[in-house]
C-alpha positions as CSV (number, residue, x, y, z in Angstrom):
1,X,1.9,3.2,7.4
2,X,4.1,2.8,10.5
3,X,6.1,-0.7,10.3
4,X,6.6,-3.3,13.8
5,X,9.1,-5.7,14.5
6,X,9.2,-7.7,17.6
7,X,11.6,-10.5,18.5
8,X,13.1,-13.2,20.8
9,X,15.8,-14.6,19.6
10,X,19.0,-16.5,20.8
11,X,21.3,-14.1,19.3
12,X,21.0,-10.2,20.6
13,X,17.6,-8.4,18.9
14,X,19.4,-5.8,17.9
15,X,21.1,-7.7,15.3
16,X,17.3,-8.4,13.8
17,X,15.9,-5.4,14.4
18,X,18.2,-3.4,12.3
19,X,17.9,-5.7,9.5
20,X,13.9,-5.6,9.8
21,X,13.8,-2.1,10.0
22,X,15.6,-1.4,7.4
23,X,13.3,-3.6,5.1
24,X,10.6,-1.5,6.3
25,X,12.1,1.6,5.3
26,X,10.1,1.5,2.4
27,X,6.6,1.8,3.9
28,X,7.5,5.8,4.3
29,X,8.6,7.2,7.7
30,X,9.5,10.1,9.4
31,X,11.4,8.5,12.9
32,X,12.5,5.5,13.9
33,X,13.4,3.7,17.2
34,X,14.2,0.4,19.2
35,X,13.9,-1.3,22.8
36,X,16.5,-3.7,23.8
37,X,16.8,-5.2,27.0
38,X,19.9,-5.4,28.3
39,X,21.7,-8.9,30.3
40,X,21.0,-7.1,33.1
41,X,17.5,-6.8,32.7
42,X,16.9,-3.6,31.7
43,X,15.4,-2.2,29.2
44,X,17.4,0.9,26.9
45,X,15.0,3.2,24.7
46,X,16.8,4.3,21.4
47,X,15.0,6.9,19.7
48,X,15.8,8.9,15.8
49,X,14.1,11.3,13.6
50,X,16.8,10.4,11.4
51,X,17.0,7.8,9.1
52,X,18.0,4.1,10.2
53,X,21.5,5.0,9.6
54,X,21.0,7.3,12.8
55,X,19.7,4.6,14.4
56,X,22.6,2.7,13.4
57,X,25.2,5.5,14.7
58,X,23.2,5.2,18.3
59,X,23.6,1.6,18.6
60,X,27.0,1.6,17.8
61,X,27.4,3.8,20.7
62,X,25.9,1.0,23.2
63,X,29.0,-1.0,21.8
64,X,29.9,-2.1,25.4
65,X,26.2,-3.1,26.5
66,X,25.4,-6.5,25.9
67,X,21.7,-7.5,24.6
68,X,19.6,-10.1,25.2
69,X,17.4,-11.6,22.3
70,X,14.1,-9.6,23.3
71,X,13.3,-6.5,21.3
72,X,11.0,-4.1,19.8
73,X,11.3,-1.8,16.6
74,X,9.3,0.8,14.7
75,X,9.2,3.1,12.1
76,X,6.6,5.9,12.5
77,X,4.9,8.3,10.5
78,X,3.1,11.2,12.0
79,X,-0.1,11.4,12.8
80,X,-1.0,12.5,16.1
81,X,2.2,14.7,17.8
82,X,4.7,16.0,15.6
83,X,7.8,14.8,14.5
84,X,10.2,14.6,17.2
85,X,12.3,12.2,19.5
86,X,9.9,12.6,22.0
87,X,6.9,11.3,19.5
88,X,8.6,8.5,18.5
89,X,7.9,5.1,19.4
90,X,8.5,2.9,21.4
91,X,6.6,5.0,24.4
92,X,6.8,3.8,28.2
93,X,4.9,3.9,31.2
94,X,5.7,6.0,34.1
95,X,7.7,3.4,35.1
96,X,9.9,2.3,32.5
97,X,8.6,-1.2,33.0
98,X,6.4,-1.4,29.9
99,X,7.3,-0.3,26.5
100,X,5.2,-0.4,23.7
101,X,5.1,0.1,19.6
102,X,1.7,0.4,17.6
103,X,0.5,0.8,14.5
104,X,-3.4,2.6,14.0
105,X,-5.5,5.0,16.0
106,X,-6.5,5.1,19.6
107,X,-10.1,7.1,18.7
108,X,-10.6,7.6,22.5
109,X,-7.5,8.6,23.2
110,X,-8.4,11.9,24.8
111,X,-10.4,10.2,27.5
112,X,-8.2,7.9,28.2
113,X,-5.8,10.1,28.6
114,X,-7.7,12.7,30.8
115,X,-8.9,9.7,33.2
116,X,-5.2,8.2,33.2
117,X,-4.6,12.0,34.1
118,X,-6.8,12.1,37.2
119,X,-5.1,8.2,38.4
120,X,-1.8,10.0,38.7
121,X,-0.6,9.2,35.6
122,X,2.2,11.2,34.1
123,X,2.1,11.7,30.1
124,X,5.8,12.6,28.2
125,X,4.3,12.9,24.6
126,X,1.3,14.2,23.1
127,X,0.9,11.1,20.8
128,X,-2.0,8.7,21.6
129,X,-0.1,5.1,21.2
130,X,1.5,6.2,24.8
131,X,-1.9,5.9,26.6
132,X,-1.5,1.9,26.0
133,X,1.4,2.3,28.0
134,X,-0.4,3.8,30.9
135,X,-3.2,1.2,30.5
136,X,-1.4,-1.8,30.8
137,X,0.7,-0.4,33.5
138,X,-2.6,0.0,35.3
139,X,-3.7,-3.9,34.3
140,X,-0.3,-5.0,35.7
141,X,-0.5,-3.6,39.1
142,X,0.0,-6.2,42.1
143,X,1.6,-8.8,39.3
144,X,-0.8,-8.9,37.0
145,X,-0.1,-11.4,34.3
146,X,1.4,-9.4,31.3
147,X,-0.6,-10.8,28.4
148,X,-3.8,-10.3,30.6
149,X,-3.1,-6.8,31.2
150,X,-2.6,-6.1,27.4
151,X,-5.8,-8.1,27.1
152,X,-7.4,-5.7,29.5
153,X,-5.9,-2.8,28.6
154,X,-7.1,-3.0,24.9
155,X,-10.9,-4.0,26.0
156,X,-11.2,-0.3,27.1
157,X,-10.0,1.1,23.9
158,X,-11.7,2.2,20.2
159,X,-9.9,2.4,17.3
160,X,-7.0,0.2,15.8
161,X,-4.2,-1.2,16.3
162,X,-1.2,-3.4,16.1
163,X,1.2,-3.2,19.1
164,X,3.9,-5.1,20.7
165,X,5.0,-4.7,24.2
166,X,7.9,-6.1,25.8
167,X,8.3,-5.9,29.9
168,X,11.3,-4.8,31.2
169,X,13.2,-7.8,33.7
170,X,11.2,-10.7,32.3
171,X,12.3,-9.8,28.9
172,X,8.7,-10.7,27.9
173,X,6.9,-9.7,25.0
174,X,2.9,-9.7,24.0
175,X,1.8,-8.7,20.8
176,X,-1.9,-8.2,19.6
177,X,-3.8,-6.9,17.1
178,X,-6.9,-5.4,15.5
179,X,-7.9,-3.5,12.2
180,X,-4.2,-3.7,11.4
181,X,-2.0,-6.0,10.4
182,X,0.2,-8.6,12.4
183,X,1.5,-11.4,12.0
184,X,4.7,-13.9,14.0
185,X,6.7,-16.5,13.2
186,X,8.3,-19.6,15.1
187,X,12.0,-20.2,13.4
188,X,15.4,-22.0,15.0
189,X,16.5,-18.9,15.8
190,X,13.5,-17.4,17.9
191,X,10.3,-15.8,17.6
192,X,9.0,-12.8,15.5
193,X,6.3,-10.8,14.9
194,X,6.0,-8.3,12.5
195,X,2.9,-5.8,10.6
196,X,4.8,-6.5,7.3
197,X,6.6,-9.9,6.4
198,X,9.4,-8.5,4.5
199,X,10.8,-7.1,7.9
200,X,11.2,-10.3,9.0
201,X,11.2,-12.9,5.9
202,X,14.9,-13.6,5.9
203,X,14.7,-15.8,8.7
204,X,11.2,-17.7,8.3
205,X,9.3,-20.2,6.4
206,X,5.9,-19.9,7.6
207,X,4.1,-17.5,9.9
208,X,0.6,-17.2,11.1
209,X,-1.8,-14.0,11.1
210,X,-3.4,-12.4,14.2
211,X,-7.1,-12.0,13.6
212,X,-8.7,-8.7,15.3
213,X,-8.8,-9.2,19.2
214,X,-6.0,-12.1,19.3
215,X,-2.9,-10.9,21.6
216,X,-0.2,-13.7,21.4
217,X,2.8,-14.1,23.2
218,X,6.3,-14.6,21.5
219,X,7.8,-17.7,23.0
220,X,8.7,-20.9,21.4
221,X,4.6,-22.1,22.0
222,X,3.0,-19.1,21.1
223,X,0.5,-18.6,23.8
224,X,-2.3,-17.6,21.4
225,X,-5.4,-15.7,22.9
226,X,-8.5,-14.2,22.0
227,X,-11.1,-12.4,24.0
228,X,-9.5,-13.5,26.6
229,X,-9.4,-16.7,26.4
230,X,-6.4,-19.0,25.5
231,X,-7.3,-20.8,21.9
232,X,-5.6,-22.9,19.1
233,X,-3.7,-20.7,16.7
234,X,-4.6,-20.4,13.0
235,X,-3.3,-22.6,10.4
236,X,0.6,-21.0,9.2
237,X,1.0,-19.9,5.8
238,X,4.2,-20.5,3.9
239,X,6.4,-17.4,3.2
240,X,7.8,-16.8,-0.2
241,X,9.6,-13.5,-0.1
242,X,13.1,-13.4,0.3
243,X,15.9,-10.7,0.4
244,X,17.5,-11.2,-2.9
245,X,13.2,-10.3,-4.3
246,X,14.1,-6.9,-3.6
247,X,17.9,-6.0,-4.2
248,X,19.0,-3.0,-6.0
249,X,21.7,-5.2,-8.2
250,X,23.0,-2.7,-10.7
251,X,20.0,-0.3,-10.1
252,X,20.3,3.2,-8.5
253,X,16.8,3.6,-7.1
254,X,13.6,0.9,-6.9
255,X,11.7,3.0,-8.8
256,X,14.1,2.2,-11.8
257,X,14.1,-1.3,-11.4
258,X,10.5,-1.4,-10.8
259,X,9.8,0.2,-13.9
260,X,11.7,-2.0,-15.9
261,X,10.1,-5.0,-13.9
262,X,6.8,-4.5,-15.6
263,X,7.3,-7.0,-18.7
264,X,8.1,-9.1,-16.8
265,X,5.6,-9.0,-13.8
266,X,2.8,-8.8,-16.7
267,X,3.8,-12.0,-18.6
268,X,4.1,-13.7,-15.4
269,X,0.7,-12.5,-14.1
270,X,-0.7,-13.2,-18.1
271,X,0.5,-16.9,-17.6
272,X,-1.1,-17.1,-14.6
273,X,-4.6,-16.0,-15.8
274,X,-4.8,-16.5,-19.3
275,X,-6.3,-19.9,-19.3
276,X,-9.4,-19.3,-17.3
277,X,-10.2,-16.6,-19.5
278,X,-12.2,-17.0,-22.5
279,X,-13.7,-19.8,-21.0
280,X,-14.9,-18.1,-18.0
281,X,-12.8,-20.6,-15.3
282,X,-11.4,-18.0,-13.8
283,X,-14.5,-16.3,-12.5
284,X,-16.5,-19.4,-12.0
285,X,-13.6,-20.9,-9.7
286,X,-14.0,-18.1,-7.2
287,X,-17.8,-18.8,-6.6
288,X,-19.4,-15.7,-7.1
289,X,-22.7,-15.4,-8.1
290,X,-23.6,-13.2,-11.5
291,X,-23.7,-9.2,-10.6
292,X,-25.9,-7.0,-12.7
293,X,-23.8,-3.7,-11.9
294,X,-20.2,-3.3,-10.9
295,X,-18.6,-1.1,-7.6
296,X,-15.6,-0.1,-7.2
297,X,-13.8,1.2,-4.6
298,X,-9.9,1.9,-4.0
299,X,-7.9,5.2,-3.3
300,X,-4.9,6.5,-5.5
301,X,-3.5,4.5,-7.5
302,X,-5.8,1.6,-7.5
303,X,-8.7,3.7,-7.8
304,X,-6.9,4.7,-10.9
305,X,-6.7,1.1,-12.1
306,X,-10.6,0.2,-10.8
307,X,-11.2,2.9,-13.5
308,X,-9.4,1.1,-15.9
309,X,-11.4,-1.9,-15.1
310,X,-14.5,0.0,-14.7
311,X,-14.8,1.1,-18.4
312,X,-14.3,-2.3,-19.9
313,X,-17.0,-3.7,-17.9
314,X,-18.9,-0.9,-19.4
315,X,-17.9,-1.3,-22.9
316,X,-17.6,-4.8,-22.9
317,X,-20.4,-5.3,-21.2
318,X,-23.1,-3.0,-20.9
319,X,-23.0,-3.0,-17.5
320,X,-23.6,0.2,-15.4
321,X,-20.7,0.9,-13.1
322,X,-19.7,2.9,-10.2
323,X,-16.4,4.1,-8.7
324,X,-15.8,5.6,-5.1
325,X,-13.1,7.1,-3.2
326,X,-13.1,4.8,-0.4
327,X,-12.5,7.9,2.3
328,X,-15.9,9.0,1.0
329,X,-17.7,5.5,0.7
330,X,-19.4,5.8,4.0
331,X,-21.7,8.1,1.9
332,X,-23.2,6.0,-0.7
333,X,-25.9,3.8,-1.5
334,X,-25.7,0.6,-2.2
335,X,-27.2,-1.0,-5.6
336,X,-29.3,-3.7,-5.5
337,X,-27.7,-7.1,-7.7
338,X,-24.1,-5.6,-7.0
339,X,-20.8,-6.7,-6.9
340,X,-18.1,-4.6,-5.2
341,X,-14.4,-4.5,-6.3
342,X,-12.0,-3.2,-3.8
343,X,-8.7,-2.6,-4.7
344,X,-5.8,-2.3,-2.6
345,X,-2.0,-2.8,-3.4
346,X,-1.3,-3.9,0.3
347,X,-5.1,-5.2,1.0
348,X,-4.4,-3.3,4.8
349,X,-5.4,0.2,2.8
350,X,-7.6,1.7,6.1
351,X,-10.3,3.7,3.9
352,X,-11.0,0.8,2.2
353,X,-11.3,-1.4,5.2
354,X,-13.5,1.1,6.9
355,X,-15.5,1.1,3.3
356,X,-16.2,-2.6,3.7
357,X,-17.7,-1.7,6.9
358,X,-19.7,0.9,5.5
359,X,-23.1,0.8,4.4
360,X,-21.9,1.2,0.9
361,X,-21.3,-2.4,0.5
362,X,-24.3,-3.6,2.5
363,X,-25.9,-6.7,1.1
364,X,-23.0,-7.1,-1.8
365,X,-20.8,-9.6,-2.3
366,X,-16.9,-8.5,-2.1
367,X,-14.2,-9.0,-4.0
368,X,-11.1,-8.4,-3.4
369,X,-8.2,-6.8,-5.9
370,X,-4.8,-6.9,-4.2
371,X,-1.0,-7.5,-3.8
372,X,-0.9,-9.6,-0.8
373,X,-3.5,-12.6,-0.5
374,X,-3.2,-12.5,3.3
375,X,-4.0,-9.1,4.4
376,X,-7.0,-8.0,6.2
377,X,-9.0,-6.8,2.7
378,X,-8.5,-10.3,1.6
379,X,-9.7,-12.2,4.5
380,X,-12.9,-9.9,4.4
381,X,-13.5,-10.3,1.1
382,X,-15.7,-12.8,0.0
383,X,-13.2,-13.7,-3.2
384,X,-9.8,-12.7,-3.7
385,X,-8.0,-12.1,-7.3
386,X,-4.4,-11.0,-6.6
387,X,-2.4,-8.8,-8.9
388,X,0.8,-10.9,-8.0
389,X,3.5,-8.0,-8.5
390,X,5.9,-9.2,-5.8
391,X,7.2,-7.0,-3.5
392,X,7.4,-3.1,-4.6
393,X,9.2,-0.9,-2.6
394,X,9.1,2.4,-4.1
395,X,6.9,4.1,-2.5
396,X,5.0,5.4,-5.8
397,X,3.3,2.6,-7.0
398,X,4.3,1.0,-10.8
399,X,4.3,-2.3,-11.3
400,X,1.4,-3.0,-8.9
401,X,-0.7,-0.6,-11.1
402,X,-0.1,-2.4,-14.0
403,X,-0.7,-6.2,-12.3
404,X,-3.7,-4.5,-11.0
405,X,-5.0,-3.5,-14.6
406,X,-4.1,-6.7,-16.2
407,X,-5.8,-9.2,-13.6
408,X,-8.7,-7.0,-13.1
409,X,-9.5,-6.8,-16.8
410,X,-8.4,-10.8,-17.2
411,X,-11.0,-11.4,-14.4
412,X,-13.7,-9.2,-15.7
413,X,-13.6,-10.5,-19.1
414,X,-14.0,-14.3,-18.0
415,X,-17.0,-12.6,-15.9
416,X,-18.8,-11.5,-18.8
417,X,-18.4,-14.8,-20.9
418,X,-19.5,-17.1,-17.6
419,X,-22.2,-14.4,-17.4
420,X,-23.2,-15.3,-21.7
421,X,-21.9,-10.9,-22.0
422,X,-19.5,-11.9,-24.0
423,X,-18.8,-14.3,-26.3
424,X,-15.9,-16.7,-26.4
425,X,-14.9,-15.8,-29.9
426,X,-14.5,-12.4,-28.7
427,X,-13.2,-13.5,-25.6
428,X,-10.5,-15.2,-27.4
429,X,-9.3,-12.7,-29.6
430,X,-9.0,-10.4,-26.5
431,X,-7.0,-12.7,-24.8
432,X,-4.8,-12.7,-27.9
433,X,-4.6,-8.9,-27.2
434,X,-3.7,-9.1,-23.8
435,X,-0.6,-11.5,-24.5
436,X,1.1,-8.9,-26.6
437,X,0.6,-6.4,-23.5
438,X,4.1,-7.3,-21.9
439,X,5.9,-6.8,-25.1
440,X,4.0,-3.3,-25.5
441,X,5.4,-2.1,-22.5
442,X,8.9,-3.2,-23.7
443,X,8.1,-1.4,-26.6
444,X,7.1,1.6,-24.8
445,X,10.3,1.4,-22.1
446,X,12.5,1.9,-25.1
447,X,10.3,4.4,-26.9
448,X,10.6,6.4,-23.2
449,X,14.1,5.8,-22.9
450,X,15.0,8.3,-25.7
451,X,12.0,10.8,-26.0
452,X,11.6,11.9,-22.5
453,X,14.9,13.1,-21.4
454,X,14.6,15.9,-24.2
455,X,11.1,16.6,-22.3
456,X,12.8,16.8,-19.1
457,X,15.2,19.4,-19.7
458,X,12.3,21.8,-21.0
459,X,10.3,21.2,-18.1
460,X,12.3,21.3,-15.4
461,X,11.4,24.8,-14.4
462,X,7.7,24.3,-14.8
463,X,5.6,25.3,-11.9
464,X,3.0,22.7,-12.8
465,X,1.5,20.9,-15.4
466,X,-2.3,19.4,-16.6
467,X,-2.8,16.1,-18.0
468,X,-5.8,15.5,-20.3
469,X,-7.4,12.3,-21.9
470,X,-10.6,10.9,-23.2
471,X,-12.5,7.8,-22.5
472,X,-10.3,4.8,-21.6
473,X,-7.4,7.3,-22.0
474,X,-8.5,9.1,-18.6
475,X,-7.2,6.4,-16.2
476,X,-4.1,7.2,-17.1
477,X,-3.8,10.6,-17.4
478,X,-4.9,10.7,-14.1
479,X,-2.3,8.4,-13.1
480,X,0.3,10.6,-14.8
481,X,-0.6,13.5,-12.5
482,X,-0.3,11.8,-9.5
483,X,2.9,10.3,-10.2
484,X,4.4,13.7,-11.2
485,X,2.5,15.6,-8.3
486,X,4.0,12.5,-5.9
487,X,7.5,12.6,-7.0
488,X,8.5,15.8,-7.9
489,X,6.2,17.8,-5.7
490,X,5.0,20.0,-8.9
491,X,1.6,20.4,-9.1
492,X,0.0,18.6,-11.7
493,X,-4.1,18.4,-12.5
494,X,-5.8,15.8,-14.8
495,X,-9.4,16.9,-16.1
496,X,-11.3,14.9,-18.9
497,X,-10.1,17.0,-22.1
498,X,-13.8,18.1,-22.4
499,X,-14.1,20.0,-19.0
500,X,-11.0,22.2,-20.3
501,X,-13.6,24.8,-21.4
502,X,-15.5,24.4,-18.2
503,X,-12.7,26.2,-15.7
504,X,-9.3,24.8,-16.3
505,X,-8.5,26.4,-19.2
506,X,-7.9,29.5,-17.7
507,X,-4.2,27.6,-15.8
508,X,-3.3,27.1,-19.2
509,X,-0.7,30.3,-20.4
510,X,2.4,30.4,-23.1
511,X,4.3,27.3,-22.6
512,X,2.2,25.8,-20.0
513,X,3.3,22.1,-20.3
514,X,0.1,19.6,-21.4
515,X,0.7,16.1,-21.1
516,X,-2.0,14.3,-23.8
517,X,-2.7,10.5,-23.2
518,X,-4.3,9.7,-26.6
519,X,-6.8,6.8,-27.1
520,X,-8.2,7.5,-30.2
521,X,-11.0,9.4,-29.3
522,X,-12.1,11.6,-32.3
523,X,-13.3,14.5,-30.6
524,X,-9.7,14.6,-28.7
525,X,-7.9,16.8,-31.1
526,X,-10.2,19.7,-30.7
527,X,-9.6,19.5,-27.2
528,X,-5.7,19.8,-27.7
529,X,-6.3,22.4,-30.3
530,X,-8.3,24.4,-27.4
531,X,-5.1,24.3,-25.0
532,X,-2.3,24.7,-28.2
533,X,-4.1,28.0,-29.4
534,X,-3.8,29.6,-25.8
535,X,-0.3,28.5,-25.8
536,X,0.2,25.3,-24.1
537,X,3.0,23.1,-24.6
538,X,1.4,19.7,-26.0
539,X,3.4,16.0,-25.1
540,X,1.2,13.6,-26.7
541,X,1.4,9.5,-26.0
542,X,-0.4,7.7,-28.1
543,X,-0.1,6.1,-31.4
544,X,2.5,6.6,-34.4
545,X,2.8,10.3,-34.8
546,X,2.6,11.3,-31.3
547,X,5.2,12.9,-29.4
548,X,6.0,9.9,-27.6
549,X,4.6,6.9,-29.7
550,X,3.5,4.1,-27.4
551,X,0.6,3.1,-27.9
552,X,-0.1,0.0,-31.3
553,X,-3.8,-0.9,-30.2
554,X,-6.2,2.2,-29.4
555,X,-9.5,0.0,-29.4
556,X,-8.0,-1.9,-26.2
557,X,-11.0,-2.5,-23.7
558,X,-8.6,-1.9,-20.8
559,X,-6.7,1.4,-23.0
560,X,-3.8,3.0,-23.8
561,X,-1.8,0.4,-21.1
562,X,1.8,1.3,-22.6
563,X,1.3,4.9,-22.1
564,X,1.9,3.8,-18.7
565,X,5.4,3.0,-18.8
566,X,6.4,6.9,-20.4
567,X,4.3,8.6,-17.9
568,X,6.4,6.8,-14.9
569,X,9.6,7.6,-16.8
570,X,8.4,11.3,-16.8
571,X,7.4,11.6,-13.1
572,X,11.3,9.7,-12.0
573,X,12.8,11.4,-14.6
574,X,12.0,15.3,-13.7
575,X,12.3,14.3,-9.7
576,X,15.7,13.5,-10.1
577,X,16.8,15.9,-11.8
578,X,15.2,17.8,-9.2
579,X,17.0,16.7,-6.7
580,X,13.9,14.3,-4.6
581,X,14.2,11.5,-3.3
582,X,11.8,9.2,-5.9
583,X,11.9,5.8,-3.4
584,X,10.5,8.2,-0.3
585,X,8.4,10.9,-1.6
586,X,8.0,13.7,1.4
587,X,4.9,13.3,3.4
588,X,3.8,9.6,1.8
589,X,4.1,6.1,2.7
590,X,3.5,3.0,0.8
591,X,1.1,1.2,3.1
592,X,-1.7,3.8,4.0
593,X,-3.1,2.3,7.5
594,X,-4.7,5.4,8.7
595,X,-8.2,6.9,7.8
């Protein structure tokens, strides 16, 4: 959830690392701060609950210091210490020597901390990232070699972590990493490292990935280590994001643009897919062995779409299916002849990772379902299918959730005809379907464009709202809710439509707003009959003659998919009007790396 950027570069840091911050403004955050060292050798701590522009305004005032190229940034969000200067990174020892930025959770941190205590050491901040500071202090007495110290330092702690830490005089900087995600870069103009490529992807081609226990120092070799021990480093991967991938242009917020990016982003991902389909390549070509039942796991959003993809492997193919909240994985038992989908937008989700370890998955093959192809879920995995949505910055996820639903149903539907579940006629004419999906979004944007600012303005002074649906309808009611609940901070509860009876009825008063996402299930309209009776205001999206008309194909294995795009509209719509901020909803982040 926090963001790193680390650099040593022949022109001063600073002019980096507030361009890399800034491109991590989108992982959510709550302070922000820098470490420069100055010509002179030292080292000057700047330090904002603000937003980068406060960072900005502090820099400018160091106008007359002159920087050298080393540097470490970070954007935090809370989760041990509260928000305050103080809290926020980067911390230092009790010398000022060592400054440090991390990422994760220090699970012994109170130990530490006490023993640290009793050595004389002197804490400044409740927050447990500062007890690294302490520790390699402690590794570096009488000279100690910097990048063994942090090597040291780290083989007495338990938890996770990505950190960088730059020494104040030598202008050196270690980096290291495990059970979150790192990675650096070599480039003409100096060395990065960063826990999210787009922080630093305007000045690289290629850049290689820690692996848990490497710590590497920045320098133009990259003194790569692990365990201790000084080894080759992994093969580089080229680096296709660039700035221009995620400019406003004539937008006024990503959440817009993203929106409107999901025709798009579908027929791209559609061409990508489509031909391994019906013949079964596409599930053959990652190796796999046949599965007898289906897992899934994710959190949010992409437990949303595993549900999506859950009921057309039931419907399609007979096949029984689970889904888990990853946070609460740790808890199940695992099926015999299963495979286990885990979905992540960023792949570095930490419930899910902590879900692989669990015993949940024990004996199953993995795959993985995810936005970035080199994250840590996808180097676990056993197979990888991305959802290729490029970069998303909105914090509320949109276009991933759609990629995620499209190549997880592509995928599963090659499964079943590789697996003789499904036949190749039918898989065909399926394919067929999903190729009109990118225009049924269009479809729907324009549908949404005009019937949900009428919606708005009657809602607007709702205290909350329930979203029902039936069947393969249910996934995305329950993505509705959490995109209004996320953006406009209204509360909003999804229930199957036939559990209204069963307790929430009773929320449901004169004009209570209740958003219907219609599939076609029969048994449906007695349920919104049940809520209209008691007085509930009823938005249906569904098919021709609902309020908001989006959806042309209710037999779809993987749903009502355009209802998607109206929902979205909704959630932005009534957020800005009241007032939020719909790119940084309070209290969230994009990348989740905490448990």
């Amino acid at each position: 959830m926090c963001g790193i950027i680390a650099c040593r570069t022949h022109r001063p840091a600073s002019e980096y690392l507030r361009i890399g911050l800034r491109r991590l403004e989108y992982r959510g955050y709550d302070s922000v701060g820098v470490a420069l060292q100055a010509v002179g050798g030292d080292v000057l701590r700047l330090r904002t609950i603000g937003r980068i522009n406060s960072l900005e305004t502090l820099l400018g005032q160091c106008a007359e210091t002159e920087f050298t190229g080393a540097g470490i940034g970070h954007t935090r969000w809370a989760t041990h210490g509260s928000v305050t200067e103080d809290n926020a990174h980067p911390h230092a020892d009790c010398t000022g020597e060592i400054s440090v930025v991390h990422n994760g959770i220090i699970e012994n941190a109170a130990s530490l901390r006490a023993e640290l205590a009793c050595a004389g050491h002197s804490f400044a901040t409740p927050v447990d990232s500062e007890v690294l500071c302490h520790l390699i202090e402690d590794e570096r007495l009488g000279g100690g070699d910097l990048v063994d110290a942090v090597h040291k330092a780290l083989s007495r702690v338990q938890g996770s972590w990505a950190i960088a830490v730059l020494e104040e005089g030598t202008g050196r900087i270690a980096v290291a990493a495990k059970g979150s995600p790192l990675l650096v870069a070599h480039t003409d103009q100096g060395d990065f490292a960063a826990s999210d490529i787009a922080a630093i992807a305007d000045w690289i081609d290629e850049f290689r990935v820690l692996e848990d226990g490497d710590v590497v120092e920045l320098t133009n070799t990259q003194r790569w280590c692990h365990a201790g021990v000084v080894v080759s480093p992994p093969m580089a991967s080229r680096c296709d994001w660039r700035s221009e991938d995620v400019e406003l242009h004539d937008y006024t917020d990503y959440m817009a643009k993203e929106i409107d990016e999901q025709p798009h982003v579908a027929a791209r991902v559609l061409d990508g897919l489509i031909g391994g389909v019906a013949n079964g390549r596409l599930w053959n070509d990652l190796g796999l062995p046949a599965f007898g039942r289906l897992q899934v796991i994710g959190c949010g959003t992409s437990l949303n779409a595993g549900n999506v993809i859950a009921n057309l492997v039931r419907s399609l193919g007979a096949l029984p299916v689970t889904t888990v909240v990853a946070s609460e994985a740790a808890a199940q038992v695992p099926d015999p002849d299963q495979l286990c989908l885990a979905v992540s937008q960023s792949g570095e989700t930490a419930d899910v990772l902590r879900a692989m370890e669990s015993s949940a998955v024990d004996g199953s093959y993995v795959l993985a379902l995810t936005n970035n192809s080199h994250s840590t879920l996808a180097r676990l995995a056993d197979a990888v299918i991305e959802c290729s949505a490029g970069p998303e910055i909105g914090v509320a996820a949109s276009k991933t959730f759609v990629c995620q639903v499209i190549s997880g149903s592509a995928l599963m539907i090659s499964a079943l005809v590789a697996m003789n579940r499904l036949s190749a006629g039918a898989a065909t004419r399926l394919v067929d379907d999903l190729r009109r999906v990118p225009d049924q979004l269009a479809a729907a944007s324009t549908v949404a464009r005009g019937a949900i600012p009428p919606i708005v303005d009657e809602f607007v002074d709702a205290d909350g709202f329930i979203f029902i649906g039936r069947g393969s309808g249910l996934p995305y009611a329950a993505e509705g809710a959490l995109k209004l609940k996320e953006l406009t901070y209204r509360w909003a509860e999804c229930c199957p439509a036939g559990e209204l009876k069963h307790g929430p009825l009773a929320l449901v008063g004169p004009g209570t707003p209740i958003v219907v996402v219609d599939s076609g299930e029969p048994k449906l309209a007695c349920n919104v009959a049940e809520v209209a009776s008691r007085g509930g205001r009823i938005v249906t999206l569904g098919p021709a003659g609902s309020s908001v008309p989006v959806v042309d194909n209710v037999s779809a294995p993987w749903g009502p998919i355009g209802a998607t795009v109206p929902l979205q509209v909704l959630a932005r719509s009534l957020a800005l009007t009241l007032g939020r901020d719909v790119d940084k909803p309070r209290n969230l982040a994009k990348s989740v790396t905490v448990e």
